[in-house]
KOLPA-888148 format. One record per residue (C-alpha): x, y, z; chain. Coordinates in Angstrom, 3 decimals. Layout:
N
SITE         X         Y         Z  chaine
SITE         X         Y         Z       A
...
//
This chain:
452
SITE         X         Y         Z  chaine
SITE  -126.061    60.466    14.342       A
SITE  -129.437    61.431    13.077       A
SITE  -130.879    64.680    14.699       A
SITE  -131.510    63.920    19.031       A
SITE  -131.624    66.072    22.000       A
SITE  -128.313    66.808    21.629       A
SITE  -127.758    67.814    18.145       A
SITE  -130.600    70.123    18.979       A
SITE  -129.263    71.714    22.129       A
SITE  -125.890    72.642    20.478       A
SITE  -127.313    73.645    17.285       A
SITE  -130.252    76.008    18.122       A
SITE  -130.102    76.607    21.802       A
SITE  -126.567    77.656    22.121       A
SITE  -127.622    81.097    19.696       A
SITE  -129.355    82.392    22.730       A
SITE  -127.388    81.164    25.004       A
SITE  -126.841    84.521    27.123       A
SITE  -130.580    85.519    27.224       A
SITE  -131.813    81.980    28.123       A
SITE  -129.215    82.039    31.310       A
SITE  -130.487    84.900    32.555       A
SITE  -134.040    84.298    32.076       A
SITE  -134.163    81.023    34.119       A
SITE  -131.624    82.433    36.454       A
SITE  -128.968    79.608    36.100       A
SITE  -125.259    80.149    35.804       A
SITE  -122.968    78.917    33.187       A
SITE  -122.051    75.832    35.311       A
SITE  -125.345    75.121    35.618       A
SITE  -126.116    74.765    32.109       A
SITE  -123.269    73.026    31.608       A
SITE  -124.142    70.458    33.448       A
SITE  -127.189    70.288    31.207       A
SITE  -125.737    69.728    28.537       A
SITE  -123.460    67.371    29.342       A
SITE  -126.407    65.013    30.353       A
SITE  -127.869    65.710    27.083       A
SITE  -124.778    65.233    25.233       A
SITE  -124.330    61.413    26.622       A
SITE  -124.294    58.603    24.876       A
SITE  -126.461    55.840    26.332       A
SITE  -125.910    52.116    26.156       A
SITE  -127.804    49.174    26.304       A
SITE  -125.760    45.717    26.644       A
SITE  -127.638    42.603    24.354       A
SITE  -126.438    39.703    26.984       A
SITE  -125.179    39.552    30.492       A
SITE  -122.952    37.149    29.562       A
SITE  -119.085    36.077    31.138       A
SITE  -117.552    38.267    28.374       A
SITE  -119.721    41.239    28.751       A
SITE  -119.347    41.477    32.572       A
SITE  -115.756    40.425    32.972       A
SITE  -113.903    41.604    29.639       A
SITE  -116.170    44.843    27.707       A
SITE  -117.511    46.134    30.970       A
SITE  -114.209    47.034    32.735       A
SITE  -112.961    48.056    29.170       A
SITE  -115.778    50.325    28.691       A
SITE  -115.499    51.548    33.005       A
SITE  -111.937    53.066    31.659       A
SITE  -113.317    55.496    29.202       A
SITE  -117.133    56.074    29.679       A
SITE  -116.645    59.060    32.195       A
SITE  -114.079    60.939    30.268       A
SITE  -115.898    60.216    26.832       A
SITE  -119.378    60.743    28.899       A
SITE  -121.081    57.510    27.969       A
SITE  -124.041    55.493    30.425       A
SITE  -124.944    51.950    30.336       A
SITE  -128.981    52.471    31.042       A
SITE  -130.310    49.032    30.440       A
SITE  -129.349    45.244    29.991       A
SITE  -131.323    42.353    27.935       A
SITE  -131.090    39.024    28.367       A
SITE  -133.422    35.908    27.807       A
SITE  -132.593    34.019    31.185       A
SITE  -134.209    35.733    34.521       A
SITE  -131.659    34.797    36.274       A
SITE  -128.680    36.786    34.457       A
SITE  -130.781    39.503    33.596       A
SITE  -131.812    40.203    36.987       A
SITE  -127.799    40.087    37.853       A
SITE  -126.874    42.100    35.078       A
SITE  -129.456    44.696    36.748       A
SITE  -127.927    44.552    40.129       A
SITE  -124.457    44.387    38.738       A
SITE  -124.585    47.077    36.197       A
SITE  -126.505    49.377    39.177       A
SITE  -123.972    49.371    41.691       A
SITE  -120.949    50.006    38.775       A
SITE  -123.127    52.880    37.547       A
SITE  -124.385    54.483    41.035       A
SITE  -128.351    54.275    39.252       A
SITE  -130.951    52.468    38.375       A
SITE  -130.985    50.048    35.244       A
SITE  -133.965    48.584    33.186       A
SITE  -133.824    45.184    32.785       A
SITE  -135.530    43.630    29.429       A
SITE  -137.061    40.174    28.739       A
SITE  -135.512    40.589    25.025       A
SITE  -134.503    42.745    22.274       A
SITE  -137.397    44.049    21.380       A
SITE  -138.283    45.465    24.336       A
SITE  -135.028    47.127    24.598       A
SITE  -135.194    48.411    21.683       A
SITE  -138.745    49.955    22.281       A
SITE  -136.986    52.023    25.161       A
SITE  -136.125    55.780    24.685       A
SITE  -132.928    56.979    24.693       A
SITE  -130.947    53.942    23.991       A
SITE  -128.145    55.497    21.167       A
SITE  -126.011    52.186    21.084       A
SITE  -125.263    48.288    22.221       A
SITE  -122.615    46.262    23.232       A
SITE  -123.817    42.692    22.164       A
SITE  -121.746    39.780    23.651       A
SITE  -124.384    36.813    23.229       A
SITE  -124.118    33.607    21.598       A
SITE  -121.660    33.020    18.740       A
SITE  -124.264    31.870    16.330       A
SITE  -126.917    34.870    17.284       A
SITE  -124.070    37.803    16.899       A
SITE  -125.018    38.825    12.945       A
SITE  -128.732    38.749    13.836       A
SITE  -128.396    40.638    16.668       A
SITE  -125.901    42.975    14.588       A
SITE  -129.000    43.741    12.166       A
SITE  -131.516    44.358    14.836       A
SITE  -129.081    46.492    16.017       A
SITE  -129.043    48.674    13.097       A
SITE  -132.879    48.171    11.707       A
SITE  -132.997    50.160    15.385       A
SITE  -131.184    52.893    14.137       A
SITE  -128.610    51.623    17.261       A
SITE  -124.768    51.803    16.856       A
SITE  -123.129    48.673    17.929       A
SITE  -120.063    46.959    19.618       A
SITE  -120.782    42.974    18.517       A
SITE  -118.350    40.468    19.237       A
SITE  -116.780    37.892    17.321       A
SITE  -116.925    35.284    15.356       A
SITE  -119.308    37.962    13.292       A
SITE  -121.163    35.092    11.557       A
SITE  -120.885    30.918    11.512       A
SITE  -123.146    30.643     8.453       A
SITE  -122.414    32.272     5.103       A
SITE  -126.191    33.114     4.895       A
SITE  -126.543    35.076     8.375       A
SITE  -122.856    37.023     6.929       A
SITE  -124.517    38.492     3.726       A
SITE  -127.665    39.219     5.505       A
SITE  -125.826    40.987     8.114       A
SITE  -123.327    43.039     5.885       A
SITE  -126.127    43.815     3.903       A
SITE  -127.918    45.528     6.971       A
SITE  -124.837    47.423     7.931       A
SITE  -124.049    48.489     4.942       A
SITE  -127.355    50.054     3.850       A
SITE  -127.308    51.833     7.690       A
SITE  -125.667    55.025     9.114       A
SITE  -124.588    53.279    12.185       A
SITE  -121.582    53.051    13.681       A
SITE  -120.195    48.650    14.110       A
SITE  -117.381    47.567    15.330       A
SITE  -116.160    44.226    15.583       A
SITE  -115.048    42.641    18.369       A
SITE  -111.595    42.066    16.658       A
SITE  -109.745    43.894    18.997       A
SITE  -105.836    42.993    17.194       A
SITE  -106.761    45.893    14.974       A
SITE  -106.560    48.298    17.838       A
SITE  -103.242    46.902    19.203       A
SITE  -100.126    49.475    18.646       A
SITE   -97.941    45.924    17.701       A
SITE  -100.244    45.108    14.852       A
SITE  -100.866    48.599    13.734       A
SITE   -96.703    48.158    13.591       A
SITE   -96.947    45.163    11.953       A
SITE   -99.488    45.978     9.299       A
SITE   -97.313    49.451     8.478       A
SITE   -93.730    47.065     8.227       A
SITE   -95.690    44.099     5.755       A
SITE   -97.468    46.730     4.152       A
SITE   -94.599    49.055     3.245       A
SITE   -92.777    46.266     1.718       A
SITE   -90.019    45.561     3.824       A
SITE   -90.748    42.530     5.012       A
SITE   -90.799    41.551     1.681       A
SITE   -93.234    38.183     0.366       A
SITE   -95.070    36.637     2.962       A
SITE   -94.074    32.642     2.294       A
SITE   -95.850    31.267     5.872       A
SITE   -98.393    32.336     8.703       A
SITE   -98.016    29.884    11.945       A
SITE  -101.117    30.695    14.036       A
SITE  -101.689    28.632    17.583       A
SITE  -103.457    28.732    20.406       A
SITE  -103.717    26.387    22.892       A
SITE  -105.077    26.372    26.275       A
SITE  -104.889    23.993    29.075       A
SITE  -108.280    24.249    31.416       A
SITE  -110.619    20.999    31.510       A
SITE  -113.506    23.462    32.149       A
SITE  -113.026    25.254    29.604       A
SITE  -116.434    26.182    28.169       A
SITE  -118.328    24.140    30.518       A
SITE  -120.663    25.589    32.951       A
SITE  -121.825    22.276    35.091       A
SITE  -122.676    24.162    38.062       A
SITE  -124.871    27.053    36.161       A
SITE  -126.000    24.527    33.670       A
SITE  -128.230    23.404    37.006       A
SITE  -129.559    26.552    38.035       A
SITE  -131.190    26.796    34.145       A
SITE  -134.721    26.032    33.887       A
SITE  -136.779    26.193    30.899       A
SITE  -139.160    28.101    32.567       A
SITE  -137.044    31.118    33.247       A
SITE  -135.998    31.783    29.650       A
SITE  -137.281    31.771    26.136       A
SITE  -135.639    28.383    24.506       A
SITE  -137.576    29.221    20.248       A
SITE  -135.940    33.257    21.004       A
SITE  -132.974    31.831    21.912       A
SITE  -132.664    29.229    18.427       A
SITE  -133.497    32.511    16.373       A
SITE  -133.304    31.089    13.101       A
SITE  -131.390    27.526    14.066       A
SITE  -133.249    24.522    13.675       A
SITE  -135.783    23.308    15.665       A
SITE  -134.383    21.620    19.072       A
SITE  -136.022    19.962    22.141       A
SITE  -134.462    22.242    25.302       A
SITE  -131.017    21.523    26.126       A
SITE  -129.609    23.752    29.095       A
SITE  -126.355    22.863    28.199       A
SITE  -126.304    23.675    24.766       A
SITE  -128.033    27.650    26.013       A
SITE  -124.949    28.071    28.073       A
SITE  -121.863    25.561    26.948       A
SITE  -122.937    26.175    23.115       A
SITE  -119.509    26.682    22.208       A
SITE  -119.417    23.025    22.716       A
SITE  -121.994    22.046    19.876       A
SITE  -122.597    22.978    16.566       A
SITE  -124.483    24.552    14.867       A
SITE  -124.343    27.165    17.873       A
SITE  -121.023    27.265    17.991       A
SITE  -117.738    25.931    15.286       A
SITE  -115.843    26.341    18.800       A
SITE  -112.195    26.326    17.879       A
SITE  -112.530    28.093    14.602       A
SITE  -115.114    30.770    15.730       A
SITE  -113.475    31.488    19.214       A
SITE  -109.677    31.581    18.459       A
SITE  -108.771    31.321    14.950       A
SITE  -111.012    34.202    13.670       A
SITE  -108.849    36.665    15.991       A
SITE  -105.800    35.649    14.527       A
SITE  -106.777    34.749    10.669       A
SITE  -108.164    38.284    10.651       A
SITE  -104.793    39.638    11.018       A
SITE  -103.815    37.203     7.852       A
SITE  -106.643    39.796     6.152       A
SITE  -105.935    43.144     7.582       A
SITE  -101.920    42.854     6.861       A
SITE  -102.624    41.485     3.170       A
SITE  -105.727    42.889     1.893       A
SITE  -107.009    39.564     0.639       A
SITE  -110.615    39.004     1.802       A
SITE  -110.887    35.055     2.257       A
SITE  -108.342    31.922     1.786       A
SITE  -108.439    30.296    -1.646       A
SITE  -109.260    26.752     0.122       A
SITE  -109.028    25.262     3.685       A
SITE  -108.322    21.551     4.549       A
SITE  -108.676    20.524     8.439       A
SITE  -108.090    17.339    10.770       A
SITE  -108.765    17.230    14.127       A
SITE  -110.487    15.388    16.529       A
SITE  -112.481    15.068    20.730       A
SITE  -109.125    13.407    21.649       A
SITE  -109.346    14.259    25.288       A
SITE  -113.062    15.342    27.122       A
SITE  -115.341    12.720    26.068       A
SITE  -118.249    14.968    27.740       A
SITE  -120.965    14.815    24.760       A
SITE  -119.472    17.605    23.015       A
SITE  -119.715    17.770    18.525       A
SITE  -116.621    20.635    18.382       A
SITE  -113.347    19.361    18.330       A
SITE  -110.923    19.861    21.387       A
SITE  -107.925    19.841    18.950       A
SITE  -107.697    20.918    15.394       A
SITE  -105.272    21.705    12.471       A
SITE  -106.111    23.552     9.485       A
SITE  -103.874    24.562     6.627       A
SITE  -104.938    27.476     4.315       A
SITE  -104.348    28.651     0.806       A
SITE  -103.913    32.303     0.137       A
SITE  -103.521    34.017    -2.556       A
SITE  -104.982    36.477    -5.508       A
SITE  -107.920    34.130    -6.782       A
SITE  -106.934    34.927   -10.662       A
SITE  -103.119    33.368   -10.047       A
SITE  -102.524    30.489    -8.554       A
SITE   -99.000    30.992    -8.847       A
SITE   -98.626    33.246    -6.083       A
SITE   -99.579    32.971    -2.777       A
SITE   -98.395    31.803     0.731       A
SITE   -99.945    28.982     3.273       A
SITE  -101.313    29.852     6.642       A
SITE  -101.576    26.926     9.402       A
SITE  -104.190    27.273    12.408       A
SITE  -103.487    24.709    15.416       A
SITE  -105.274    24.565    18.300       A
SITE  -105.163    21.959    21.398       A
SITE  -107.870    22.382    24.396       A
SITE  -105.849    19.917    26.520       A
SITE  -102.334    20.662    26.907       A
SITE  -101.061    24.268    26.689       A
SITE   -98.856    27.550    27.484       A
SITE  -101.943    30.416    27.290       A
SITE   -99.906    32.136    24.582       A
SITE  -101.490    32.727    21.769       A
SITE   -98.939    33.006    19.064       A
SITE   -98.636    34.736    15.262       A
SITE   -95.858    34.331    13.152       A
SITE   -95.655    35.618     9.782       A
SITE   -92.823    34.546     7.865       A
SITE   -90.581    35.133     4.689       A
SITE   -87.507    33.890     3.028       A
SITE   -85.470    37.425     4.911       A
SITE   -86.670    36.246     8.577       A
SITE   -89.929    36.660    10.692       A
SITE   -92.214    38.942    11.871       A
SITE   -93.266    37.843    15.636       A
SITE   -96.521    38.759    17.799       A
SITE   -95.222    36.741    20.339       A
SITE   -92.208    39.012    20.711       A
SITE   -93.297    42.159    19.134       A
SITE   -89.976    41.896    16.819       A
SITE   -88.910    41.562    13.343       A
SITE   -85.790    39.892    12.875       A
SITE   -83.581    37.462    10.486       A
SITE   -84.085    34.331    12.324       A
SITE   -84.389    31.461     9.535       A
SITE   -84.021    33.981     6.604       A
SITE   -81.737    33.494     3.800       A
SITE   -78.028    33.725     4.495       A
SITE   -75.055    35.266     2.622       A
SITE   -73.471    30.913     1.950       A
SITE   -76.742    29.662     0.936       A
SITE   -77.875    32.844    -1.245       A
SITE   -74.305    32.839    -2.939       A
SITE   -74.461    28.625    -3.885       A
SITE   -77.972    29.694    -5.359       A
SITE   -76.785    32.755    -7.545       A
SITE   -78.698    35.108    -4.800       A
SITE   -78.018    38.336    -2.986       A
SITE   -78.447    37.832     0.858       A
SITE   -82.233    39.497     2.209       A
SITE   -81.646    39.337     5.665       A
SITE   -84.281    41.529     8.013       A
SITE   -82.935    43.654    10.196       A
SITE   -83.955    43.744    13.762       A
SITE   -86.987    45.705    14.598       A
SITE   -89.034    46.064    17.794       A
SITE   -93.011    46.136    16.979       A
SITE   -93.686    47.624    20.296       A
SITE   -93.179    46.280    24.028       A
SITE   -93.656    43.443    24.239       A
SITE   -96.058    43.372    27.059       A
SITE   -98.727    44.171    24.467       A
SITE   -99.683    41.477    23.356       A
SITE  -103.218    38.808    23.339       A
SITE  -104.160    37.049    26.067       A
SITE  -105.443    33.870    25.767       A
SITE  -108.321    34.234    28.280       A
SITE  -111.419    35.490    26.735       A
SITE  -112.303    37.438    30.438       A
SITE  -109.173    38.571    31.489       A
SITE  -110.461    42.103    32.838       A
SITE  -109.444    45.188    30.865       A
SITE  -106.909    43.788    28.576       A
SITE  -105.006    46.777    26.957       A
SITE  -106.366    45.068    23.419       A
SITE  -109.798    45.275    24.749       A
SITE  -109.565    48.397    25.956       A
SITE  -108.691    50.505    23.264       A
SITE  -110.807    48.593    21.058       A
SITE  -113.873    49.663    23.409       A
SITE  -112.540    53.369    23.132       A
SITE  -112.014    53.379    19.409       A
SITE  -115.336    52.042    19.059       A
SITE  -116.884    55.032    21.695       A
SITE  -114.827    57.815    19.577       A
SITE  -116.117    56.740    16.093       A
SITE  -119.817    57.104    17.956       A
SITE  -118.464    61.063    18.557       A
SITE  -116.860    61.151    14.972       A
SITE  -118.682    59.294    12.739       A
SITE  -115.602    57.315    11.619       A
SITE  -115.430    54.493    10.365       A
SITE  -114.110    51.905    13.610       A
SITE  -110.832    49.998    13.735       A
SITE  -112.893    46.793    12.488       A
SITE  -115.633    47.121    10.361       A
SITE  -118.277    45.017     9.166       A
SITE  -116.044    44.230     6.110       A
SITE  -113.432    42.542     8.559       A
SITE  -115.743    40.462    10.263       A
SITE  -117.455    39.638     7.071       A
SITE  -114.094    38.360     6.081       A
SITE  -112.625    36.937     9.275       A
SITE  -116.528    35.053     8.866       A
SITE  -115.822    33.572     5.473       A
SITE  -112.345    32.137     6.429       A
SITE  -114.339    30.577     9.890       A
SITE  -116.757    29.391     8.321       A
SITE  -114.708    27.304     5.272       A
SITE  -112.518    25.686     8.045       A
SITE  -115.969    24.313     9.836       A
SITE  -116.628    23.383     6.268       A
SITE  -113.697    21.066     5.907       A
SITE  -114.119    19.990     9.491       A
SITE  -117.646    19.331     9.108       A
SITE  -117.191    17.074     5.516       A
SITE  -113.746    15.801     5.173       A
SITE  -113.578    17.961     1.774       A
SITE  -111.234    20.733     0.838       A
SITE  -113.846    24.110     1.348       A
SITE  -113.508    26.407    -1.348       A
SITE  -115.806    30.128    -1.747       A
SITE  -117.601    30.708    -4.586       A
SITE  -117.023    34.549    -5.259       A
SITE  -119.540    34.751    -7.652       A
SITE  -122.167    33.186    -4.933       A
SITE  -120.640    34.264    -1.760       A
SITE  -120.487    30.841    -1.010       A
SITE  -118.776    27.893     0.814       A
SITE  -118.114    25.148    -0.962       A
SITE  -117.314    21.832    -0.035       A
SITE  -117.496    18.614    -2.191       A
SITE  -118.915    20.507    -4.433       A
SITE  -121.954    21.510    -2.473       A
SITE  -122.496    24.619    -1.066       A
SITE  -121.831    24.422     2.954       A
SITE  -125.152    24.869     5.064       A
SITE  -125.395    22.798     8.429       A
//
């Protein structure tokens, strides 16, 4: 961190230390105490929103005493959750919190060091850069960006900053898929031939709000703020609080769920974006007015961009209407598969010694491996309390403010978890196969590049 209080109290007033105890007549517990108040970190959250109260909050409560870290203040456009983020937030902290129309004016307090921002999908990169232009480390969820134009802007801003970002891709602080990454990456799994990612859920309320959609009046909130650089739109309460339902606030399935788990395609790899995405999809089931599909497929190409002959296919499927809340992850090869559902590597479907002898081929067969327990593992509920994920995603995050390390999930990975998002609303959004333009940083789709 730049030079605060605290860099100053450890730097130049500890050299006197013994003289200035003794001439204000305090002991060494005393000043202790001092500087322990100086030396915390203090946080303002950027949305009182479901997530932030039910899933970051309790994930944060589990480290900020022994890491000494304060949550001082809470913005949010809408009276009525700022004013329960304020009550909320006072009682879990035992002291008074400042509540803030906006950003701005939370950002024109002293003595905020960082944010947690949890708001709307299609405001996170925007509110990544105020963030930083603030000087402000930052926790941001995901999806990172749902436009290819708010993505460069906000890698840009990161980048060029000193400040600390983590992305709310919390698989990258899981000890499975630190496991998982070491195995693929070591070589032993050997090629990677097919990803199966799914998630499906099966809640008809999912993402609707009908009974806080009617407590939402214009009046109490600021509807232009809220649109930040979105087309125009007459007010539509639900679209402020179900946006997940309706693009271009939300690409819902894409954005929500598959960004998680296609940024584990990423991490485990090292490629940075698909090579092309084709979806289909459909509202099969909850004719309710929403644009975002309640179920979708999309197939992926991956691959090195300069040969085509290599690469592997990824398949994202997602159903909002019948489900088992397991998200699942299954990576495999022509020796077996590597499962997050399990936590295990093993030689289920992999090439055996009869078939590998009729082809003129030596038998590859994995051998079994546990990941790690296989209680860790994602939940499919985005407010599930302090999900061990969560959690030591929040801490890592906390630490690297103390270090100065680089987080579990940097911009880069949301950047690229972003990209692969953002071609699958592509091909959702046109019919076309999206492709990225490298040279551009650009999604393509029937040969235009994607916008709205």
């Amino acid at each position: 961190m730049s030079k605060t209080r605290r860099d100053f109290i450890k730097q130049s007033g500890m050299a006197a230390t013994g003289v200035w105890l003794a001439g204000m007549g305090l002991s060494a517990k005393s000043y202790a105490n001092i500087i322990g108040a100086n030396d915390r970190i203090r946080i303002g959250a950027v949305g009182y929103s479901d997530r932030f109260r039910q899933a970051l909050l309790p994930s944060f409560m589990n480290h900020y005493k022994e890491l000494n870290f304060d949550i001082v203040a809470v913005s949010d456009l809408w009276k009525i959750r700022r004013e329960e983020g304020v009550a909320f937030l006072k009682d879990k902290m035992g002291h008074d919190i400042k509540g803030c129309l906006n950003n701005d004016e939370l950002y024109n307090l002293k003595d905020i060091d960082a944010v947690i921002i949890s708001t709307a999908d299609f405001q996170h990169a925007v509110h990544a850069i105020e963030a930083v232009k603030a000087k402000k480390d930052a926790y941001v969820e995901k999806p990172f960006a749902e436009t290819m134009e708010d993505n460069r802007a906000a890698l840009k801003a990161i980048k060029a900053s000193n400040n600390i970002v983590q992305v709310g891709s919390q698989r990258r602080s899981g000890a499975n898929y630190h496991a998982a990454n070491e195995f693929i990456r070591s070589g032993k799994f050997g090629n990677i031939t097919m990803v199966e990612l799914t998630w499906n859920v099966n809640q008809p309320g999912r993402w609707r709000r009908p009974a806080l959609v009617a407590q939402l009046k214009q009046e109490d909130t600021d509807w232009k703020r809220f649109l930040i650089n979105r087309p125009a739109d007459k007010w539509d309460p639900r679209k402020y609080l179900e946006y997940r339902l309706f693009w271009p606030y939300s690409s819902g399935m894409p954005g929500q769920w598959m960004c998680h788990q296609i940024d584990t395609v990423h991490w485990f790899t090292g490629l940075k974006h698909p090579r092309s995405v084709v979806a289909n999809g459909g509202i099969y089931m909850w004719k309710d007015g929403r644009k975002n599909w309640d179920t979708t497929t999309a197939v992926f190409d991956y691959g090195p961009s300069d040969d085509l002959s290599t690469g592997f296919q990824v398949t994202f499927s997602s159903r909002m209407h019948n489900g088992d809340e397991n998200p699942a992850e299954i990576y495999y090869g022509n020796g077996g598969e590597l499962n997050l559902i399990t936590n295990k590597v093993s030689a289920k479907g992999g090439l055996r010694k009869n078939h590998a002898e009729a082809m003129n081929m030596q038998p590859n067969l994995l051998a079994d491996l546990d990941l790690a327990d296989i209680s860790v593992k994602a939940v499919a509920s985005a407010n599930t309390g302090a999900d061990p994920l969560t959690s030591a995603h929040m801490r890592n995050w906390m630490e690297c403010i103390r270090s100065r390390k680089q987080p579990n999930a940097p911009v880069e990975a949301g950047y690229a978890h972003s990209v692969a998002s953002i071609m699958t609303n592509a091909a959702v959004r046109t019919g076309f196969k999206a492709t990225f333009d490298e040279a551009k940083q650009e999604v393509m789709a029937g040969g235009r590049v994607f916008k709205y």
